[in-house]
C-alpha positions in Angstrom: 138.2 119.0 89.3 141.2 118.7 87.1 144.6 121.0 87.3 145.0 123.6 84.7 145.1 127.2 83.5 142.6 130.1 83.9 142.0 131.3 80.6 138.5 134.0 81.1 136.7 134.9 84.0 134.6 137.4 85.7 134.6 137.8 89.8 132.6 141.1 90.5 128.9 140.7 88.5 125.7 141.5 90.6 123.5 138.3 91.6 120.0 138.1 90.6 117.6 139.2 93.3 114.1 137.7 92.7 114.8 133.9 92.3 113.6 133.2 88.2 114.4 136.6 87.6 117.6 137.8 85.5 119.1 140.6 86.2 118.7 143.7 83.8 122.4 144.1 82.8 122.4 140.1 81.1 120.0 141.1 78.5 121.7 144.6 77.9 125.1 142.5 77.2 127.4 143.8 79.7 126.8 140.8 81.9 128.1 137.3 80.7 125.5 134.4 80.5 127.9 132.7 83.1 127.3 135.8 85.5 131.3 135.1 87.7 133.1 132.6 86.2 136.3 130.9 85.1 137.0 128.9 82.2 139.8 126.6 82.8 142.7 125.1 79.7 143.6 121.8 81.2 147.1 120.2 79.8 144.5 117.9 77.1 143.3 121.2 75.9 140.1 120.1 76.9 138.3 123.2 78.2 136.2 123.3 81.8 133.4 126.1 83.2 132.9 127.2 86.7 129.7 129.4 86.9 126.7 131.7 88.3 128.9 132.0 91.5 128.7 134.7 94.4 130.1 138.2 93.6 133.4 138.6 94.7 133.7 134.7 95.9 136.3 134.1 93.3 140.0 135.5 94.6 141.0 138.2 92.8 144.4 136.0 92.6 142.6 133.7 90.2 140.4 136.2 88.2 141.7 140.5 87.9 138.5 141.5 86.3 137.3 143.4 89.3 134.2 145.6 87.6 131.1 144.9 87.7 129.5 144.9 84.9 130.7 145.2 81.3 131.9 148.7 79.8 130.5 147.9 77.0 128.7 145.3 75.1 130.2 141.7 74.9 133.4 142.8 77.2 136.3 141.1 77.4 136.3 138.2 79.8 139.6 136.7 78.7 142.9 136.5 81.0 146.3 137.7 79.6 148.5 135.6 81.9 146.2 133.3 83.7 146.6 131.9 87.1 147.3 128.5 87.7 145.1 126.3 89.8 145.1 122.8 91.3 142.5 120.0 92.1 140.5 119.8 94.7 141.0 124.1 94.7 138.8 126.0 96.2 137.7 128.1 93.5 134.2 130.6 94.8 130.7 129.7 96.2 127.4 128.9 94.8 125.4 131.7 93.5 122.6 133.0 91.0 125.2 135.6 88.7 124.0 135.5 85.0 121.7 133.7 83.3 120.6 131.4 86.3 116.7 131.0 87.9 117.9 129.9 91.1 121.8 129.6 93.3 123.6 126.6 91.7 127.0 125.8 90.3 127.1 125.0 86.6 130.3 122.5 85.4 130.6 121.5 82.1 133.7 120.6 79.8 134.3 120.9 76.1 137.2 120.1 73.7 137.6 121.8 70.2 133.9 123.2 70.4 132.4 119.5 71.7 131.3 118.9 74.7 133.8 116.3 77.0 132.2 113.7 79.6 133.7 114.2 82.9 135.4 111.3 84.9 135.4 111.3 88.7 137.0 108.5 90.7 135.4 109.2 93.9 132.0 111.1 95.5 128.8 109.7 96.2 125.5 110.1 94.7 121.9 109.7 96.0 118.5 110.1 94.4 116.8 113.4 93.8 113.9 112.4 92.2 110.9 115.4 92.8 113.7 117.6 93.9 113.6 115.6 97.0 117.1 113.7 99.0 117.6 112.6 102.2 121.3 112.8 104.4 120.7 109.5 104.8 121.2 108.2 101.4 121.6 105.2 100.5 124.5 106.6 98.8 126.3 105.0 96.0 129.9 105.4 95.1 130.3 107.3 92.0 131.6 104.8 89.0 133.4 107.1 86.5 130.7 109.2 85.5 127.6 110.4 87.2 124.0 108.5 86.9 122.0 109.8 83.9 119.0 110.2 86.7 118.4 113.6 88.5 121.1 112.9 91.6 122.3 114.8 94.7 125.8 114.5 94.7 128.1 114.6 98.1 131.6 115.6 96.7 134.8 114.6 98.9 136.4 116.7 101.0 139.9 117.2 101.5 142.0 114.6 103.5 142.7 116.3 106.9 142.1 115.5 110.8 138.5 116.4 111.8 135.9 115.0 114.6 132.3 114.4 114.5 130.5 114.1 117.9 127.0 112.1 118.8 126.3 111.9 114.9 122.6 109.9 115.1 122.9 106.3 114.3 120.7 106.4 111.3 122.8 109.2 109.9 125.8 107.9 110.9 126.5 105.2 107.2 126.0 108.3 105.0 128.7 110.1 106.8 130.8 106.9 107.6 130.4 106.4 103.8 131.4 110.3 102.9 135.2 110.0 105.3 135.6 106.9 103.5 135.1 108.4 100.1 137.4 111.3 100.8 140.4 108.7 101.5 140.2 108.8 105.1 139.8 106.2 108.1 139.0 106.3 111.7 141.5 106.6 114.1 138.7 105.6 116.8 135.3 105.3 117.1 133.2 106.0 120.3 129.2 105.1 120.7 126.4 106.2 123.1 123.2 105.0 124.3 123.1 101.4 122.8 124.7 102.9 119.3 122.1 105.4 119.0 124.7 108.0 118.3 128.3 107.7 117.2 131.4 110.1 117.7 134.4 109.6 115.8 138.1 111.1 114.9 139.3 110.9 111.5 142.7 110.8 109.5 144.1 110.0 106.0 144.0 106.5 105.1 147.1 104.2 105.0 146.8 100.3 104.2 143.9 98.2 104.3 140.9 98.8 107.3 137.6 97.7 108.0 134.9 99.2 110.3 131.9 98.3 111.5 128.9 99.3 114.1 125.9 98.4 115.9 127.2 94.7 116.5 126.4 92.7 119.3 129.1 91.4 121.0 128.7 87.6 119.0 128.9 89.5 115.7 131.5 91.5 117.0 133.7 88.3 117.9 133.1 86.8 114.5 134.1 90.0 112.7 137.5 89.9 115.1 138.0 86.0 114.3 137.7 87.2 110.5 139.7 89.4 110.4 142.2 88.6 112.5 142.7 85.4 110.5 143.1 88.1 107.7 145.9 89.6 109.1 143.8 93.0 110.4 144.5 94.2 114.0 142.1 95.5 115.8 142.9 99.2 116.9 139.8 100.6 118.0 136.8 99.0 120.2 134.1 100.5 122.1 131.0 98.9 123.6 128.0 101.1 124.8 125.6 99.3 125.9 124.4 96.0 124.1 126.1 97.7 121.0 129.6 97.8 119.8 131.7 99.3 117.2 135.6 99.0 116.4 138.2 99.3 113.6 140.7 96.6 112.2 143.8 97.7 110.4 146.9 95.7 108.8 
């Protein structure tokens, strides 16, 4: 999440088998409750953990506790010289290590023994009420902090090049939604069978952009007279169909 300084952590701890169950060596203390994890020092002071992951997920560049279990009661999780790592870092996979029922990630952030609210200025959030969410949303742009509701939440992704091909129409927001989160804008935009799929390249955003879908072609002239009296060129149009779907930029 934020840069900083890896101050404890364990890489190499067995997962729990049987979903629910712990494993033997958490209640015999030579497991941490965090089963592989890193605590992070950011430059605040404030204080973030990574846990529960996948043995052996973290790099051994980041933690060099490489046993797995404790030699002895309570061992030593701390880092002499830790290594330094940046946002957006990939830092290990999702497990069920330590004291965890069932594969998750657990984040939370402290400061002088008190626990810290974490900020995020971008992801998306949709409901998980009855442990229930669907792909396609509606998903709502995270404002600061996450909801106080039970929430599935669909981090960005790094800025880069990548293509999607004949993503379904009514799938096709959440994931036009998602590129858009991650700072990132359609180079072009293709569509298929009256706009029941789409396929599109996308980039890192620059400027300003708009983009829209599944217009007939009146909306899709009144959108062009918009924007165009905006200032926005259009630099991507495809029809399929009665359907179309372009891209404006300036």
């Amino acid at each position: 999440m934020t840069a900083g300084t890896v101050i404890k952590c364990w890489r190499n701890a067995p997962e729990n088998s049987v979903v629910g169950e712990r494993h033997p060596a958490l209640a015999d203390g030579k497991m941490a409750g965090g089963g592989n994890h890193l605590w992070v020092r950011h430059g605040d002071g404030s204080l973030a953990l990574y846990a529960h992951m996948i043995p052996g997920s973290i790099p051994a560049a980041l933690c060099p506790h490489n046993d797995t279990l404790f030699t002895k009661a309570k061992g030593n999780t701390e880092v002499a010289t830790g290594a330094s790592i940046a946002a957006g870092q990939m830092l290990g996979r999702i497990g069920n290590s330590g004291s965890s029922s069932s594969p998750h990630l657990h984040v939370h952030m402290e400061k002088d023994g008190k626990p810290q609210k974490m900020l995020f200025t971008r992801g998306l959030t949709t409901s998980y009420a009855g442990d229930k969410a669907s792909f396609n949303g509606p998903w709502s742009a995270v404002d600061g902090v996450l909801p106080n509701a039970p929430v599935l939440v669909w981090a960005p992704r790094k800025p880069g090049s990548y293509t999607w091909k004949g993503t379904p129409d009514e799938e096709y927001q959440g994931l036009f939604d998602h590129m858009s989160d991650s700072g990132m804008i359609p180079k072009w935009i293709s569509c298929a069978g009256n706009g029941s799929s789409y396929s599109a390249e996308w980039q890192p955003a620059s400027g300003q952009w708009r983009s829209h879908h599944g217009m007939t072609a009146a909306i899709a002239a009144d959108k062009d007279a918009l924007y165009a009296g905006q200032g926005f060129k259009r630099t991507s149009a495809y029809t399929c169909g009665s359907r179309q779907v372009a891209v404006w930029r300036k």
